[in-house]
C-alpha positions as CSV (number, residue, x, y, z in Angstrom):
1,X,109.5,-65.3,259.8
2,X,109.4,-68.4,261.4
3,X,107.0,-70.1,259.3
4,X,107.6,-71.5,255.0
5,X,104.3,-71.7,253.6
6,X,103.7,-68.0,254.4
7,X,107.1,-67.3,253.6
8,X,106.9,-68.8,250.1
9,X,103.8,-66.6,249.8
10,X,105.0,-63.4,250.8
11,X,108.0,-63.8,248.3
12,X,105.5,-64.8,245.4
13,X,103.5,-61.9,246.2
14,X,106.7,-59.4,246.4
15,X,108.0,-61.0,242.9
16,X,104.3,-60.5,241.6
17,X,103.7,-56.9,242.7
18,X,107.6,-56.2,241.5
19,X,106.0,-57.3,238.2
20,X,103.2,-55.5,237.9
21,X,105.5,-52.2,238.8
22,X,107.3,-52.9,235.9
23,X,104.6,-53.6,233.5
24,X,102.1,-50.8,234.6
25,X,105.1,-48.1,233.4
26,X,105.7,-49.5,230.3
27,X,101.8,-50.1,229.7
28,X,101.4,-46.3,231.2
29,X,104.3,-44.7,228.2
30,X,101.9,-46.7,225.6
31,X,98.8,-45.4,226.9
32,X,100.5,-42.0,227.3
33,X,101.4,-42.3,223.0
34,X,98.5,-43.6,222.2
35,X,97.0,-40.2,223.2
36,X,95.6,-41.2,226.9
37,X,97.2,-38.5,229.4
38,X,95.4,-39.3,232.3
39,X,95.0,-43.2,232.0
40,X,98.9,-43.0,231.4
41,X,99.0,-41.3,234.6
42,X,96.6,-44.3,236.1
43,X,98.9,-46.2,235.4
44,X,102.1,-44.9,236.5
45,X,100.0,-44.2,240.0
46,X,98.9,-47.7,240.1
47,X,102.6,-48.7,239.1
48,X,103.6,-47.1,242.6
49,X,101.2,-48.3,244.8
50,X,102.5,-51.5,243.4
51,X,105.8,-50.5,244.2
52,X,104.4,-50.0,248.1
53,X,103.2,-54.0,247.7
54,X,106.4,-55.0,247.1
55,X,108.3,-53.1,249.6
56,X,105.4,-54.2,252.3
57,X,106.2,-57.9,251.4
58,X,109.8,-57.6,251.8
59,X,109.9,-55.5,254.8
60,X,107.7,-58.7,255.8
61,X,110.7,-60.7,254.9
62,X,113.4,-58.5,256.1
63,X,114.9,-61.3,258.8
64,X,115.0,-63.9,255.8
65,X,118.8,-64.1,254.2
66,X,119.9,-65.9,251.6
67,X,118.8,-66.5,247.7
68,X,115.5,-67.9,247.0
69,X,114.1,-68.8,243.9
70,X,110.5,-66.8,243.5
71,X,107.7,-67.8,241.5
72,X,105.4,-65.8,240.5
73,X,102.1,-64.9,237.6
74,X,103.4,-62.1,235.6
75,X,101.3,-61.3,232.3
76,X,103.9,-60.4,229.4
77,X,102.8,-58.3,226.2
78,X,102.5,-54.9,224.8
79,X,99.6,-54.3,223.2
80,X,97.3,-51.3,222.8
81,X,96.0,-49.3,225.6
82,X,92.5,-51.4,226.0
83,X,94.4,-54.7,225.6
84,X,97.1,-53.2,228.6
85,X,93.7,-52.2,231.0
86,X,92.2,-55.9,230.5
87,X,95.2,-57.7,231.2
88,X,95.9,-55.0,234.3
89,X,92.3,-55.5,235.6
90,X,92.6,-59.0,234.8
91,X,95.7,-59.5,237.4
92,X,94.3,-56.9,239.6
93,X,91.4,-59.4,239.9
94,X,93.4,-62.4,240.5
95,X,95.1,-60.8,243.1
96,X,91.6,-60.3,244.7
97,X,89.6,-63.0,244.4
98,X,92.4,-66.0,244.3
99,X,96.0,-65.0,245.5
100,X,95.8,-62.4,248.5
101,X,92.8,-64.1,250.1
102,X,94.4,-67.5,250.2
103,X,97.8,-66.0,251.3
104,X,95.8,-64.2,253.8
105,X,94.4,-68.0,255.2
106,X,97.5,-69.3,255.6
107,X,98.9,-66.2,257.4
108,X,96.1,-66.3,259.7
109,X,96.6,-70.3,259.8
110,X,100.1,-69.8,261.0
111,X,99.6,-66.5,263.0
112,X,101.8,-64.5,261.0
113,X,100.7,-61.0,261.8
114,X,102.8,-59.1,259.7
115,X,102.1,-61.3,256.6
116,X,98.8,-60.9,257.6
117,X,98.9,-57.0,257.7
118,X,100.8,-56.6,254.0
119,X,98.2,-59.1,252.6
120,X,95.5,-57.7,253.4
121,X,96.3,-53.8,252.5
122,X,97.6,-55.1,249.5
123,X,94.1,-57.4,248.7
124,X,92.1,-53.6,249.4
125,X,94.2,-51.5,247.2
126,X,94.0,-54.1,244.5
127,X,89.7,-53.8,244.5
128,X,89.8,-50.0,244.1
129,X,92.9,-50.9,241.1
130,X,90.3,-53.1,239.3
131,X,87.4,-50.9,239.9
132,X,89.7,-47.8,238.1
133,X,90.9,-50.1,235.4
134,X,87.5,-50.4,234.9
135,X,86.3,-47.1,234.7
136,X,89.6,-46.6,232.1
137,X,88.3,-49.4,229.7
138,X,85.3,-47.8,229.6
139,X,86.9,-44.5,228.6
140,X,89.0,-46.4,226.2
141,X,85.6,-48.1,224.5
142,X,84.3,-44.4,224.4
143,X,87.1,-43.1,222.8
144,X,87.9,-40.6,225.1
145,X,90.2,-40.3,228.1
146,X,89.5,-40.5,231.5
147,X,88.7,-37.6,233.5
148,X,90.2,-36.7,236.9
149,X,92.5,-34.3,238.5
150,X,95.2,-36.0,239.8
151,X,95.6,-40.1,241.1
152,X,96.8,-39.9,244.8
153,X,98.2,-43.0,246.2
154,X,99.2,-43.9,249.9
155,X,102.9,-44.2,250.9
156,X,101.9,-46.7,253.4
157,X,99.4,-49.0,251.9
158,X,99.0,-48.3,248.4
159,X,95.2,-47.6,248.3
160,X,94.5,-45.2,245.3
161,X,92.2,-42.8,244.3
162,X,91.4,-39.8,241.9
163,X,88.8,-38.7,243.9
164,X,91.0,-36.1,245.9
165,X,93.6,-37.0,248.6
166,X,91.4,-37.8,251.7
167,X,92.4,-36.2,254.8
168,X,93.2,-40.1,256.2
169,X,93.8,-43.0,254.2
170,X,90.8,-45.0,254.7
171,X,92.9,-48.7,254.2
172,X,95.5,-47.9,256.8
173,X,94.8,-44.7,258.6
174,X,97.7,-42.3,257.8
175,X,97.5,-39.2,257.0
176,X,97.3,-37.3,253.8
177,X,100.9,-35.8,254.0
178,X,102.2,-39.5,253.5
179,X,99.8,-39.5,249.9
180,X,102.0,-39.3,246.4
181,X,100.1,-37.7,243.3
182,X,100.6,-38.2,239.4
């Protein structure tokens, strides 16, 4: 990567989604006690297609050596399940309407394609994330669980859904046989 600025931002946003991989399975095991099956399973989906962030970003990164410090927002706490969805939805937002599009700006600025490319599926999967969230905290305020089959997420992207796997990933166009489900 030959430029900083964009460098600097796709480390933050691999130390960020690292984060969020972390604290989506631990949130996931409280919901999953708490008596929420399938938002535990949310969750732990979610948790992976933040997992496929991260290893976008530092694919992204992959002719960068060396040690470099990476800041990044990470929420801390573990609190109840609706607590754990509003502070997911909460980041999920950030992530949407602050981070990715301004790391996508300077990307564009700098004509880092790549950058550009892991930004940008990332800044998508993270709008159908919040939209689920969501959905879960209105479960949650209902005292019941959400309802769905099974959360399929995409190997290549991270989009989500618990709609059914689609026959193409609509975010980056593979197919369905590269889709995990929880």
């Amino acid at each position: 990567m030959e430029n900083n600025i964009t460098a600097n931002k796709v480390r933050s946003a691999y130390g960020g989604e690292s984060q969020a991989y972390m604290r989506y399975q631990v949130w996931g095991q409280k919901a999953k006690e708490e008596g929420y099956p399938n938002i535990a399973r949310l969750f732990k989906g979610i948790a992976y297609a933040e997992e496929v962030h991260a290893n976008n970003h530092f694919k992204v990164l992959g002719d960068l050596e060396g040690d470099f410090l990476v800041a990044s927002m990470a929420g801390f706490g573990l609190k109840d399940t609706r607590t754990n969805l509003e502070g997911a939805k909460a980041g999920e937002d950030f992530e949407i309407h602050e981070m990715y599009p301004a790391y996508l700006r300077i990307a564009e600025m700098q004509n880092e394609s790549q950058a550009k490319q892991s930004f940008k599926w990332a800044l998508e999967a993270e709008k159908v994330h919040s939209t689920l969230f969501q959905k879960a905290i209105e479960a949650v305020d209902n005292n019941t669980d959400l309802e769905f089959d099974e959360v399929s997420i995409c190997g290549q992207c991270g989009f989500t859904t618990t709609e059914g796997t689609p026959e193409k990933c609509p975010i980056c166009g593979v197919s369905k046989e590269r889709f995990r489900t929880y």
